[in-house]
C-alpha positions, 0 to 999 in steps of 0.5 A, spaced: 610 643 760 610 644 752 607 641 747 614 639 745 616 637 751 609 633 752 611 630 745 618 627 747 617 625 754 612 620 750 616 619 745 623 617 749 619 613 755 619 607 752 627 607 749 628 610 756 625 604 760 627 598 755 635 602 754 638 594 755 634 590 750 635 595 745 642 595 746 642 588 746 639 588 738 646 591 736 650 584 738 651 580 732 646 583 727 646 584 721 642 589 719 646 593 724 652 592 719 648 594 714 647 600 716 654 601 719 657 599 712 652 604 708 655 610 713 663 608 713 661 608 705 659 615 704 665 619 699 664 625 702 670 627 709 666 629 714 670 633 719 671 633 727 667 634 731 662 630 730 655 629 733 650 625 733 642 627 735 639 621 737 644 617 739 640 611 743 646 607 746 652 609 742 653 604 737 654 608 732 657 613 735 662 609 738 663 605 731 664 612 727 668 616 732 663 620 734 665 625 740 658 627 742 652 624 742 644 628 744 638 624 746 632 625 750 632 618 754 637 618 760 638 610 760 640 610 753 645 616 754 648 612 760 650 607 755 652 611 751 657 615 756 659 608 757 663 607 751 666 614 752 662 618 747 659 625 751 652 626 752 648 631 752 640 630 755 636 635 749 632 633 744 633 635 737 629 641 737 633 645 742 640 644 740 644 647 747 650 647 742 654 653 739 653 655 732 658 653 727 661 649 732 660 641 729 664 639 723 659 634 722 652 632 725 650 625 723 641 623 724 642 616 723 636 612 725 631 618 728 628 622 723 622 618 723 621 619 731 622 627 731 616 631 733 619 636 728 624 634 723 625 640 720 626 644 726 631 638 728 634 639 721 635 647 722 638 647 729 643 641 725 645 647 720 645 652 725 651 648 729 655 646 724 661 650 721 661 652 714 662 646 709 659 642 715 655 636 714 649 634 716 648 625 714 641 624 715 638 616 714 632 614 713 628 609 712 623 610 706 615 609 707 614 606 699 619 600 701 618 593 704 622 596 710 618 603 710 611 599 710 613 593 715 615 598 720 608 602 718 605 596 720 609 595 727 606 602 728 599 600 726 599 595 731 602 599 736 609 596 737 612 600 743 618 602 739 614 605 733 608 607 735 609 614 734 613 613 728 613 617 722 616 615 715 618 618 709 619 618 702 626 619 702 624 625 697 621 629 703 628 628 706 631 632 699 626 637 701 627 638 707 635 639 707 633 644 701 629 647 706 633 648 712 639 651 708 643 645 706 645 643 699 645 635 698 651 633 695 651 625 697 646 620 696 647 612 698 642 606 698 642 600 701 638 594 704 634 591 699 633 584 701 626 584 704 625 584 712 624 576 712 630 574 707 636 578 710 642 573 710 647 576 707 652 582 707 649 588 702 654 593 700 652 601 699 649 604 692 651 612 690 644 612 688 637 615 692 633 609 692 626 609 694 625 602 694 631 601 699 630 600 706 636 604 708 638 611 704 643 616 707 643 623 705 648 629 706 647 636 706 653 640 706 651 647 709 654 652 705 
């Protein structure tokens, strides 16, 4: 076994054995329509066919007709497969997918658990078409959210344990770095983790101190 593949057997196995109950978060949150409203509220036309890497589940997939979704947990893929979205067992580092074959790749809600987000990220733009997109979301390090999160990972919270999180700055670079011209920024979730009670809307702005920013690179 490959230290990458040692990585995500660790890093998955968790999302593998509780697939239902991460599942079950998605019902009636509002976090989740936050986060859903941010995406469904990026300017930028992203194109057939979509993918997502990481797609747990499928919500979001399922939510923003997404065609295909790549996970390294089977028992998410399964649910996935369910709510109709094609699934393809990989982990980000090793797309097996055709160059310039994706209209747009979507990394909602993964970032912080890759074993090497820029590997991932070069493998996205390897995939897409010219003037494809790549939407990246992330939770940022410096904010009320990023640190929360940081301290579930400190205290060895099964979800976040081998999490990582980033100034939404380092995800600039690394777009940059993989090819891509960022061309869209949003910011959402500023109320702090214990006030969420009401419905947020997206700003165009890279806010450090939100708890959800989404980035588009478009590969040139």
């Amino acid at each position: 076994m490959t230290k990458l593949q040692e990585a995500w057997r660790e890093r998955s196995a968790v999302f593998h054995e509780r697939a239902a109950d991460y599942d079950q978060w998605f019902e009636g949150s509002l976090l989740y329509a936050i986060e859903l409203a941010a995406v469904r509220e990026l300017a930028t036309p992203l194109a057939q066919p979509r993918i997502e890497v990481g797609v747990g589940p499928g919500r979001f997939a399922q939510d923003l007709g997404i065609a295909v979704g790549v996970d390294p947990a089977l028992a998410p893929l399964m649910l996935a497969r369910a709510r109709n979205i094609g699934v393809v067992q990989a982990v980000g580092e090793q797309l097996p997918l055709a160059s310039d074959s994706a209209g747009s790749v979507f990394i909602l809600f993964t970032l912080c658990f890759l074993a090497e987000p820029p590997r991932v990220l070069a493998e996205c733009h390897r995939i897409l078409r010219p003037g494809g997109h790549l939407v990246l979301g992330m939770v940022p390090a410096g904010g009320a959210w990023g640190r929360a999160l940081q301290a579930k990972k400190e205290e060895n919270h099964p979800f976040y344990r081998h999490a990582s999180f980033y100034q939404a700055g380092q995800g600039v670079r690394w777009l940059q770095e993989a090819g891509f011209a960022v061309v869209e920024s949003r910011s959402s979730l500023l109320q702090s983790p214990g006030e969420l009670s009401e419905m947020e809307h997206s700003r165009p702005v890279l806010d450090e101190q939100a708890g959800f920013c989404l980035l588009v690179g478009e590969k040139g």
